[in-house]
N, C-alpha and C positions, 0 to 999 in steps of 0.2 A: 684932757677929758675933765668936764667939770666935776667938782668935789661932791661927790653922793651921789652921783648920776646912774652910777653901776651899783650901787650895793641895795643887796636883797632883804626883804623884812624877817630878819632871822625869827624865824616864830616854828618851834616844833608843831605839828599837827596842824598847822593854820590852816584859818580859811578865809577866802576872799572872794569879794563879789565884786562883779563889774557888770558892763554895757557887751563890752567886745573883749575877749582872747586870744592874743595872736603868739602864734607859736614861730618863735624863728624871728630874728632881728637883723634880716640881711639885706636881700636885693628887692625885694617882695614885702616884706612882713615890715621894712622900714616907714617905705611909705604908705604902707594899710594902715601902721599905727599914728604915725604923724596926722595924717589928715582926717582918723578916724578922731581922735584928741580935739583938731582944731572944731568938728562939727559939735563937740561937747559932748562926746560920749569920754565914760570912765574907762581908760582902756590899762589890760594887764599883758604886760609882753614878758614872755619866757624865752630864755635861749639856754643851750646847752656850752655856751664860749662864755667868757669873761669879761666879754666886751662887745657892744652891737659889730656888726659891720659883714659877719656874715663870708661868703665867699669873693666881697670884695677886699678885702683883705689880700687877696691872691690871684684873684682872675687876670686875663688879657683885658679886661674893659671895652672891648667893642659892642657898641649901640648902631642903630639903622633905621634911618628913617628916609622919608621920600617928601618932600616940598618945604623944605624948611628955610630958614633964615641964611644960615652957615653957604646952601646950595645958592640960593636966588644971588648971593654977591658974587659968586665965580659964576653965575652968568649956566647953572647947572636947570635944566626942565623936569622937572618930579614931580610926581605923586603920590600918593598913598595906592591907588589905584594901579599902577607902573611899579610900585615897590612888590604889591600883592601877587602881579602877572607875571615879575621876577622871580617868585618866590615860584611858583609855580612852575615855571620853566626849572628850573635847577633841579627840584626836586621830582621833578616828571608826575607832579599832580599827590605825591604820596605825604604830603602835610595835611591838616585838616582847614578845608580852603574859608570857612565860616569863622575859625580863630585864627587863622592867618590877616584876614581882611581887618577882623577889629585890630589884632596885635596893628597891624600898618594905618589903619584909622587913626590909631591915638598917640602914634610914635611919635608925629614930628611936634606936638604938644612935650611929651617928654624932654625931646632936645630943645626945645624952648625952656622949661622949666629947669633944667640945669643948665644953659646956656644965662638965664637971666640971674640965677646961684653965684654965678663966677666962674663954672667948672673952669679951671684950667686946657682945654683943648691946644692939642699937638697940632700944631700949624700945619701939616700937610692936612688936617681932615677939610672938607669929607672928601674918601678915597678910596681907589678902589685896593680892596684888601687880597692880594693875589694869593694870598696864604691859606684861601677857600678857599668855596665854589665863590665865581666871580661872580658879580653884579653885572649888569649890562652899562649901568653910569655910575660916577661916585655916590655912595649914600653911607658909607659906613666912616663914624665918628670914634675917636676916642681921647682921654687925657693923656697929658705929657708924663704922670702919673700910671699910665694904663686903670683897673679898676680902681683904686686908691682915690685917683681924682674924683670919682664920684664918693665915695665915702667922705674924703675930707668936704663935701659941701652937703649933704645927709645927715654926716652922724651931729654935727652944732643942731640941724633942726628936730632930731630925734632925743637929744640931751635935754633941750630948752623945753618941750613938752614935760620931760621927766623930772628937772628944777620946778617946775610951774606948778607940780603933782597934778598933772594933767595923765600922765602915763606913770603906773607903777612897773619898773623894769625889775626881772629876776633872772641874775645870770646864772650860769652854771647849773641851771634848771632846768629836768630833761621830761619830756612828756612822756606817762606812766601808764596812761587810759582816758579815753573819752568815757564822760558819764551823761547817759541819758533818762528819759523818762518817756516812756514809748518808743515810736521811731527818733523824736527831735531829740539833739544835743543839745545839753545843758550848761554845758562845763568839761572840770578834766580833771587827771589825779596827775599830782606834778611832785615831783622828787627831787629836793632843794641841793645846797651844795655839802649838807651834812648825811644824806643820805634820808632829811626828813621826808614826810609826805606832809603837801601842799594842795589842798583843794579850792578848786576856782568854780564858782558860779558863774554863767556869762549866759549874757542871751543869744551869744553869735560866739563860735569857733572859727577861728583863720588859722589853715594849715599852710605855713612859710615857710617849712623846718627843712628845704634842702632834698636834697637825694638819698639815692644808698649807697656812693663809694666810697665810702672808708667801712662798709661791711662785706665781706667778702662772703658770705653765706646768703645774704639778702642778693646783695649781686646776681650770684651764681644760679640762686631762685626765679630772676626776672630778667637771665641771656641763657637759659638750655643750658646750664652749666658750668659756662666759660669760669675763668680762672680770673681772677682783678691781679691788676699790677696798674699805680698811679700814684696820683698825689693830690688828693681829694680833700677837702678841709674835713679833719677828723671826726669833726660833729654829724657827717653827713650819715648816719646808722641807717637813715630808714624811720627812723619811730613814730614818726607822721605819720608816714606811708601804713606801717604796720598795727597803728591805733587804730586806723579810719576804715584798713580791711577787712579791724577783727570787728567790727559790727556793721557791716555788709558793704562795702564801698565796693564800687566797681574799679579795677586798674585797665590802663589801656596795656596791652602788653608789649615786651619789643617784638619787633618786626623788622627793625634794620640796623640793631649794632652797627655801630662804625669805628676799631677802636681808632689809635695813634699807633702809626708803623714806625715801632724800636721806642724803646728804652730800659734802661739798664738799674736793675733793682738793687738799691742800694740803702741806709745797708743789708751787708746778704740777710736775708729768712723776713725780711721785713715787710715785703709786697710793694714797698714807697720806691717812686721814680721823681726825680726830681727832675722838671722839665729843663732846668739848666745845664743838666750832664747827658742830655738827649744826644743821639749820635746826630751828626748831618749826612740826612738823607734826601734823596731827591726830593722836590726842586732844588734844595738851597745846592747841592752838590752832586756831579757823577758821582756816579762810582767805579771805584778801580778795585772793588771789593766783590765776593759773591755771597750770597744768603739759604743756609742751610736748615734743614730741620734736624730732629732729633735720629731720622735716619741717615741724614748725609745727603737727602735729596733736596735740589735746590727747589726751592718752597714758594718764590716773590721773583716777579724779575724786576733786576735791582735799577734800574732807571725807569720805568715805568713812570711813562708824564702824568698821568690822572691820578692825583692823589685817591680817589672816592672810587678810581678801580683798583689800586694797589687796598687798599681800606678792606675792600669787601675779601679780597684775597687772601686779607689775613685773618677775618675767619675762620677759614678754611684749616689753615696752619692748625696742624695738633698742639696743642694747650695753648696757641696763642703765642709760640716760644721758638725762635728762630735764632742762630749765629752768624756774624757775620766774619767771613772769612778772609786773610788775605794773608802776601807774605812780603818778604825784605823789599821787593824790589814795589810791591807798589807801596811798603812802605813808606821808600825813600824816593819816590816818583810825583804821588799826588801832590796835584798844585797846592790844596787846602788839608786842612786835618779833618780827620773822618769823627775823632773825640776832641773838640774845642777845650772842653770845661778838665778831661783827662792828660794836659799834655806834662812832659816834663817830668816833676819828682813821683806825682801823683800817681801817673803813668803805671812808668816803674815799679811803684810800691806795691800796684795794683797785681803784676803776671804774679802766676801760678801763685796766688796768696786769699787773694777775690775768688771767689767759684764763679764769677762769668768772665773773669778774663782767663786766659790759657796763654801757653807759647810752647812752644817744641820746634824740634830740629827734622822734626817729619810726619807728616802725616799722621800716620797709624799712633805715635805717642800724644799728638794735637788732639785727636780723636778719642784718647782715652780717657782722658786729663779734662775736656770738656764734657764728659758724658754723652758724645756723637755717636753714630755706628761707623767703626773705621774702613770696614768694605764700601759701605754708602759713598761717604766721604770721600774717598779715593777714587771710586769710579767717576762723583760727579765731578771734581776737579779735573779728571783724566778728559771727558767728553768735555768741558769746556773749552781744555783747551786745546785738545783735538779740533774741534769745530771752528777754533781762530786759527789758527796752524795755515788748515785748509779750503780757509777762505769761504767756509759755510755758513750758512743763516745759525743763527743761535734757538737753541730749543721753545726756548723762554719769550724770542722776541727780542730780547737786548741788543742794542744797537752801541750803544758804549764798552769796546771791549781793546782796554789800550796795551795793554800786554797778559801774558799768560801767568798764571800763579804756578813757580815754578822752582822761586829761590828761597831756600831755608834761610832762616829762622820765619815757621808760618804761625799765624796770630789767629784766635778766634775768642769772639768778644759774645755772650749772650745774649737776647736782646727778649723784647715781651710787646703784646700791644697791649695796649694801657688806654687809661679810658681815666678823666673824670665828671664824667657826667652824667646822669641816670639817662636811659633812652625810653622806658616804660614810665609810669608813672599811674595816677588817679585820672578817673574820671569825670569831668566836669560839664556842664553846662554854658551855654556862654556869656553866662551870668559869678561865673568860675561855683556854680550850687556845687557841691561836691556828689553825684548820681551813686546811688545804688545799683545790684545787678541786678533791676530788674529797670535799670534807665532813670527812674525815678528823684527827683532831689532831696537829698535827705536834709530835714531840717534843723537850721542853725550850724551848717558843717560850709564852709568857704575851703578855698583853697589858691594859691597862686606858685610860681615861682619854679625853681627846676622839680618838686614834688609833683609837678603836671609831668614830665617826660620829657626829654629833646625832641622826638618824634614826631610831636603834637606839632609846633612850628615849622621844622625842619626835615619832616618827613627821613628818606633814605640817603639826607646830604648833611655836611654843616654848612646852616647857613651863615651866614657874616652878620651879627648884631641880635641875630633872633631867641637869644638867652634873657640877653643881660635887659633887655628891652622891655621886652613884653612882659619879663620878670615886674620890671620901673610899673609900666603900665597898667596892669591888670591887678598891682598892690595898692596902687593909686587909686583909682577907680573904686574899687572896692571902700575904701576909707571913704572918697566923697560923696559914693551914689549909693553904693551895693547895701552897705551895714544899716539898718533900723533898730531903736532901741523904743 
């Protein structure tokens, strides 16, 4: 990182004026600020990290586009059009089909635009990503790097504005309050890294500042209550979100939660899952395993092929919090390991020490030791394997059922759906105005980036690229077209 790139103008009580204010220096707010610099506006980016880059730092890095360069050499037929009607099918119409179309209008410019950067691109792209909801042709791209590769070709052009003092960057700088003068936004109250207050003039606000999962109360505010369990980049509080509502913005609300089925909260009391010690579960794996809830009743059927109806199913799950159950013999059976990232010392260290792992010699002590209900439990293991015994359909549906859980030493591991990614969000305009609840656009307030919602693109699915993308997109955009000063 170049020398002074990141440090803030330590100035207690300061104030500053610009052109543009962009909150959030990530996927969204990188390119609002770059391009808004190059058209020669003064621009002031704040982040709450120490360093731009935002949740590419961490993400999977998949982008999607439909008619591009990468596609026309393999000889692949796309469009932006075909990208849009794909989008539609998957999600059964439940994204907003008017930001769908631009998001796909302006994608395959993006993958040009990193494409002529250098990104580094993983030689299989574009591809179809089975780890969704599929595409109907290849379109989804990403680096060999996953997100990173987009950072490393970003944050050099987001630096060099900042060397040029074209962009005054302030890290560790969290947004406090928008300040207005009538309806229009003026500015903001910003809270530096000492805890000072920072006031910015601007004639234009751009909220990039991310979601709300690394707050577990904002969360719980915009899914009916749900419980967060993830691994969300820690900056992601909300405080966009909650600057923009406390002077009247409109949120679009959730509507279809989707979390991630299993992972394992580590460490304990922490809420953090780290997608690396995620269990393998279906597709990547059968299971020779079953899935209980807090009463012992089996909650998920454990091979279920649709990911997005196993998803919605665990909803359903009381807090979100399932175990999965199994014992010696399919311990020592399963072709693969059910915990990749747990095997071995780790394992080990982990029974009865970790409160989501357990072990016992029987049931009813597995059941107590996990926090299960031990009649539950017992009964459902009993009708399991009753029902393979005698050659009966399975309650559930399960069709993979390769021996009965029957031999001690039995194991039950806790699992959580987890989520990082906001599903609700702001409401905008397709100009990203940030609207009021009365529809209205409130002036000088922008927005882009996951602070819109998953929902908005991806309707009741995840779609493959429609984050990271439209985030690129709609930050860009904004920076060449949208800002006036």
């Amino acid at each position: 990182m170049a020398d002074g790139a990141t440090q803030p103008r330590k100035q207690t009580g300061a104030r500053l004026d610009g052109d543009v204010l962009v909150i959030g220096a990530g996927t969204a707010g990188l390119p609002a600020a770059i391009f808004a610099a190059r058209r020669g506006g003064r621009v002031i980016v704040a982040d709450a990290a120490d360093a731009p880059g935002g949740t590419l730092r961490r993400a999977a890095g998949h982008l999607s586009a439909g008619g591009t360069r990468l596609q026309q050499e393999r000889g692949i037929d796309d469009s932006p059009e075909a990208h849009a009607a794909d989008i539609a099918r998957i999600t059964g119409g439940t994204a907003d089909p008017e930001m769908v179309a631009l998001a796909c209008e302006l994608a395959p410019a993006i993958v040009a635009w990193l494409d002529g950067l250098g990104l580094d691109w993983d030689p299989a792209c574009p591809a179809i990503l089975h780890a969704l909801e599929t595409y109907a042709v290849p379109r989804t791209y990403w680096g060999r790097k996953r997100a990173v590769s987009i950072a490393e070709v970003l944050v050099p052009l987001f630096e060099a504005e900042v060397g040029a003092g074209r962009i005054t960057f302030l890290p560790r700088t969290r947004l406090a309050a928008l300040e207005r003068q009538g309806r229009a936004v003026t500015g903001a109250r910003l809270t530096g890294p000492e805890g000072e207050e920072i006031q910015v003039r601007a004639a234009q606000v751009v909220l990039t500042s991310g979601g709300y999962t690394a707050s577990p109360e904002m969360f719980a505010e915009m899914t009916w209550g749900l419980p967060l369990y993830g691994g969300a980049e820690p900056t992601n509080t909300g405080a966009g979100l909650r600057a923009a509502m406390d002077i009247g913005a409109a949120i679009r609300p959730t509507a279809h939660f989707l979390p991630h089925v299993g992972g394992i909260e580590d460490p304990p009391g922490s809420r953090r899952v780290a997608r690396a010690d995620n269990p393998a579960l279906m597709p990547a794996r059968l299971p020779w395993e079953v899935y209980v809830d807090r009463t012992g009743a089996r909650c998920l059927r454990e091979d279920e092929p649709d990911r997005v109806t196993q998803q919605r199913a665990m909803t359903r799950v009381p807090e979100m919090t399932f175990w999965i159950v199994w014992d010696a013999a399919a311990a020592r059976s399963a072709q693969s390991p059910l915990l990749p990232s747990w095997d071995g010392p780790r394992l080990e260290a982990a029974w009865n020490v970790h409160p989501s792992f357990s072990r016992a010699d029987n049931l009813e002590a597995l059941a107590e030791q996990a926090g299960i209900d031990a009649q539950g439990l017992r009964e459902s293991i009993a009708a399991y394997n009753a029902a393979l015994a005698e050659g009966r359909p399975d309650p559930l549906g399960r069709e993979h059922r390769p021996l009965p859980l029957a031999e001690p030493p039995f194991f039950a591991v806790r699992n959580h759906g987890t989520t990082a990614t906001a599903s609700g969000g702001l409401k905008v305009d397709r100009d990203c105005r940030v609207l009021d609840t009365e529809g209205a656009p409130i002036p000088g307030l922008w927005a882009a980036g996951e602070i819109l919602g998953r929902e908005l693109l991806s309707g009741n699915a995840f779609v493959g690229g429609m984050s990271i993308t439209p985030a690129l997109a709609f930050g860009r955009r904004l920076g060449e077209t949208g800002l006036v000063w």
